[in-house]
N, C-alpha and C positions, 0 to 999 in steps of 0.2 A: 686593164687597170693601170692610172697612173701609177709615176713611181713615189708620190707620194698622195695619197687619198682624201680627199675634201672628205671633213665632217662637219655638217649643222649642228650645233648645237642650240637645242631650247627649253630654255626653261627663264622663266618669270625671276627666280630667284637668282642674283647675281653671285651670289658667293657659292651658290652648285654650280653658276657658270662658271664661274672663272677656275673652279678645282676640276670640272671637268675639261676644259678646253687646258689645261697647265699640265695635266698627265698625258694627255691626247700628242700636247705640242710636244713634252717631251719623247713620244716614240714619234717623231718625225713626220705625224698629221698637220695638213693645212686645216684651221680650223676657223669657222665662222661663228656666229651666236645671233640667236634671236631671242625676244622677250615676250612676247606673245602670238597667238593663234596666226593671227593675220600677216605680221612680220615674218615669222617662219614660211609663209606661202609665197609671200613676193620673194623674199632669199630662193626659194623653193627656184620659182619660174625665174629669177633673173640668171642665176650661173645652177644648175641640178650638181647637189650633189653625190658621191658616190655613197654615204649614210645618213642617216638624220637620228638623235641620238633626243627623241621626243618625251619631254616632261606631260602626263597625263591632266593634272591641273593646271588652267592658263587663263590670264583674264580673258575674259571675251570668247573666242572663237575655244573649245578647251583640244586638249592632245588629240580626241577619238576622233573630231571632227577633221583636224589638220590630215590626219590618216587617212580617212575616207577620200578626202581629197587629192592628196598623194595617188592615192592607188587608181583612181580613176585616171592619174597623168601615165604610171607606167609603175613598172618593179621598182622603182629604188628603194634598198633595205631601210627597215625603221626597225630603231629599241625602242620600248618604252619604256621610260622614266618614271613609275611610281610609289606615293608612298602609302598608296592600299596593297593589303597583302591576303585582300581577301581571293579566292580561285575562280569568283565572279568575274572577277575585273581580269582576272589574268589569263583568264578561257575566250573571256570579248576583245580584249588584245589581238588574241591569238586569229579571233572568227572575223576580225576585220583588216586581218592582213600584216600583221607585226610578225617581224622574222624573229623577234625575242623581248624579254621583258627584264628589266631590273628594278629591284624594289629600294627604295630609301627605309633608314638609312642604306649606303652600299663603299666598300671599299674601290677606293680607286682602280688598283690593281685588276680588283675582278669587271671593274667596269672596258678596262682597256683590252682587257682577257674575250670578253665577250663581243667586243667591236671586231677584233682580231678574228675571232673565231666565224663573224657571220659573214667581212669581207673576204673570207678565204673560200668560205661556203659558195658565195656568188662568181668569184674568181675561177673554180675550181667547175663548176657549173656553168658558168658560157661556154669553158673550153671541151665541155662535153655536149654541147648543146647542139646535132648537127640532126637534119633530116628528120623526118617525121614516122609517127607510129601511126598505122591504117590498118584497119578492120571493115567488114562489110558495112557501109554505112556511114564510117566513121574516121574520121582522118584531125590525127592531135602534133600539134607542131607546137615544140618548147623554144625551137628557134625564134618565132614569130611571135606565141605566146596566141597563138589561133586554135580554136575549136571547129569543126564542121560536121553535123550530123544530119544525114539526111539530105547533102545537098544546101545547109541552110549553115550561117556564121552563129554557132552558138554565144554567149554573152557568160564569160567563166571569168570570176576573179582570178589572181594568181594561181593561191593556194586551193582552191578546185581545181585549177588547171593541172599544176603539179603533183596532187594527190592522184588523178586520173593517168597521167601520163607515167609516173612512176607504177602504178597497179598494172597496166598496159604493157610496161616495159619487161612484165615480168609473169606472164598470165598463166594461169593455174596454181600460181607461190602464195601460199598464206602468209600475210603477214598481222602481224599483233596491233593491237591500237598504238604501244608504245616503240613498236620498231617506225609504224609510218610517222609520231613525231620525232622520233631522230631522224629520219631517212628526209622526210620533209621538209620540217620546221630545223631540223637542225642541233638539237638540242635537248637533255633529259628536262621533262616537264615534271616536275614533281605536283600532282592535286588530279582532279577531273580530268580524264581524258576522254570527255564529252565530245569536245571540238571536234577529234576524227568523224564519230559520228554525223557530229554536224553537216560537217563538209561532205560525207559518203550520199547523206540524205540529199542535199541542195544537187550534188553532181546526178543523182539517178533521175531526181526529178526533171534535170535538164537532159534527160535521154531517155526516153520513156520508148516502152515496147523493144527496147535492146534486143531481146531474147528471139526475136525473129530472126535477128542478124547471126543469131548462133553465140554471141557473148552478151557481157553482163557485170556487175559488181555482186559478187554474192556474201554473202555472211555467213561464216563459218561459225557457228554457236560455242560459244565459250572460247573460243579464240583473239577473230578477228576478221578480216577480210580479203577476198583475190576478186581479179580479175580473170571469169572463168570466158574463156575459149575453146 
């Protein structure tokens, strides 16, 4: 990590810019601004920054979509920015790759609180990042950010990735839906913690007949989930 952190900012509305990038700039973030979907992705691809700090409504192109797109470039961390506060929006956030979510209104403070807290998550995370988890069949690298099952380059967004690798890392340990969103995602989720689910489903479907191999994702009923070995 530089020693001081590019943050995107985007949102359509100039006066959340500008209160956002003025608390940013005062802890010693370089900070950029976009206006819409589209300008966020050319910023995006001209310099990558180390956050992107994404408003969910935007003309044109809106936040979810700017996301998708992001995450097909690579990890760089995303907030989202919105001022739905329904667990809808904040569970889809979550399923399409958002390290955290802020709602409008939001106080600054907690805004600069939460940049802090997910650039230190990632910081803290490369330097643990070394060498790969293998199982019969199976070989998961965080370094790389590579899956391989069977011989074959599976296709895992992050957070399947990371979900698996963390369960992997730690096989036969039951863990809670709400420890893997801290452990994961980073963060106490207050609503639905459906999305573990989610993500447990998408990963098993992309490694079918495991149980040959001797491991597996299993569901401990009324719990939560291990990775049995």
């Amino acid at each position: 990590m530089k020693d001081r952190p590019n943050i995107l900012v985007v949102d359509d509305d100039p006066n959340i810019s500008r209160l956002e990038q003025l608390y940013l700039e005062k802890e010693n973030y370089e900070v950029r601004t976009a206006d819409s979907g589209d300008a966020a992705l050319a910023e995006f691809r001209r310099l990558p920054p180390d956050l992107i700090l994404l408003d969910v409504m935007l003309p044109g192109m809106d936040g979810y979509q700017v996301l998708k797109n992001v995450r097909k470039a690579g990890n760089i961390p995303v907030i989202m920015v919105t001022a739905r506060g329904e667990t809808f929006d904040k569970v889809l956030c979550l399923e399409l790759g958002a390290d955290d979510y802020i709602t409008k209104p939001f106080d600054g403070k907690e805004m600069v609180a939460r940049v802090k807290a997910v650039l230190r998550r990632v910081q803290g995370g490369e330097e643990e990042k070394q060498g790969d988890i293998s199982f019969p069949g199976l070989t998961v690298s965080i370094a790389e950010y590579d899956v391989h099952y069977e011989g074959r380059r599976i296709d895992m967004p992050p957070k399947e990735l990371e979900v698996l690798f963390f369960l992997a890392s730690h096989p036969n340990q039951v863990f809670t839906r709400e420890q893997l969103l801290s452990q994961v995602w980073g963060f106490d989720f207050f609503g639905d913690s459906r999305t573990v689910d989610v993500h447990i489903k998408r990963v098993r479907e992309k490694l079918p007949d495991s149980e040959k191999y001797g491991w597996g994702i299993s569901t401990v009923r009324g719990v939560g989930y291990k990775f049995s070995a």
